[in-house]
C-alpha positions as CSV (number, residue, x, y, z in Angstrom):
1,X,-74.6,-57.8,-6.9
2,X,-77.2,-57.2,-4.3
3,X,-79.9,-59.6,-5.8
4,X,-77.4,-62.4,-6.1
5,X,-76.5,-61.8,-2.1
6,X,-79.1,-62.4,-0.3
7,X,-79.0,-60.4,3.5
8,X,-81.4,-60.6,5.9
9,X,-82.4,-57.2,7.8
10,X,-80.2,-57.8,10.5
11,X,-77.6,-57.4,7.5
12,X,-78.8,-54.5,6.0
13,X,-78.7,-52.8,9.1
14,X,-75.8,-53.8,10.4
15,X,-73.2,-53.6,7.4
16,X,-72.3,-50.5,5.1
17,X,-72.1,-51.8,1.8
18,X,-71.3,-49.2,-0.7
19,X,-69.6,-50.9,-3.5
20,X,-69.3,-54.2,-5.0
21,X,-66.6,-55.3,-3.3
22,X,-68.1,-54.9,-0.2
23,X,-70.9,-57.2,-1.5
24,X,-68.0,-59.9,-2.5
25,X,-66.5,-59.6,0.8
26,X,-69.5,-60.4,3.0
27,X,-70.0,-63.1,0.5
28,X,-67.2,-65.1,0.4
29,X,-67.3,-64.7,4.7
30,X,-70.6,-66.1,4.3
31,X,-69.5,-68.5,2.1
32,X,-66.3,-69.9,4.1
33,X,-68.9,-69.9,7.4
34,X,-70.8,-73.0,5.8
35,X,-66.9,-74.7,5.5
36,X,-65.5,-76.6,8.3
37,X,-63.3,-73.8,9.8
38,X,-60.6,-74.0,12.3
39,X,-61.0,-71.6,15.0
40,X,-58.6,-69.1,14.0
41,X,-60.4,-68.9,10.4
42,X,-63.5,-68.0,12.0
43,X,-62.5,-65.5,13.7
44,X,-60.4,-64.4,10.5
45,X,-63.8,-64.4,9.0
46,X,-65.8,-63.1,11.4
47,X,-63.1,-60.1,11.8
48,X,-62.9,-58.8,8.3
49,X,-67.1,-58.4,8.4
50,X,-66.5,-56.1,11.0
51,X,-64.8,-54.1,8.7
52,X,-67.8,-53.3,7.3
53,X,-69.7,-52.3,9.8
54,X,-71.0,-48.7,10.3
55,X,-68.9,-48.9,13.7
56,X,-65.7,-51.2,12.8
57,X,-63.7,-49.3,15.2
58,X,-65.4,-50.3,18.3
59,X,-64.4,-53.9,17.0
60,X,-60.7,-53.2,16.8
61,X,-60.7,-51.1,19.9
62,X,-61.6,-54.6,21.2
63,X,-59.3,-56.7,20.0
64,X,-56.5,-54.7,20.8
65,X,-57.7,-54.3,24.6
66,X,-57.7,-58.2,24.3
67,X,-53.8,-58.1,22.9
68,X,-52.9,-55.5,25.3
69,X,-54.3,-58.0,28.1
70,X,-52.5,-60.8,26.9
71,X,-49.0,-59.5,26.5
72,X,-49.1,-57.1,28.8
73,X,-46.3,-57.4,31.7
């Protein structure tokens, strides 16, 4: 599955990618980035890659500071 993907270093680096349906997951994000998304989507896409970074935590942690912000009375 790795020769059809192509990553770029950055990639490599960046993203664990264990088993092949890692490899489908950051394909079919990179796929749906070259599609007109709405906002929302994007960040839909752009959120589930970070679930496979080597830190995803630090992404959620983020996200739910952001929440916590928001709704927060």
């Amino acid at each position: 599955m790795s020769e059809k993907l192509k990553l770029t270093s950055a990639e490599k680096k960046k993203y664990l990618l264990p088993t092949k349906a890692d490899f489908e997951i950051l394909d079919k994000c990179k796929q749906l980035e070259k599609s007109g998304l709405t906002k929302y989507d994007r960040f839909l896409a752009n959120f589930i890659k970070t679930q496979l970074e080597k830190d995803w935590r630090k992404t959620l942690l983020k996200e739910l500071n952001r929440l916590l912000r928001k709704y927060k009375r």
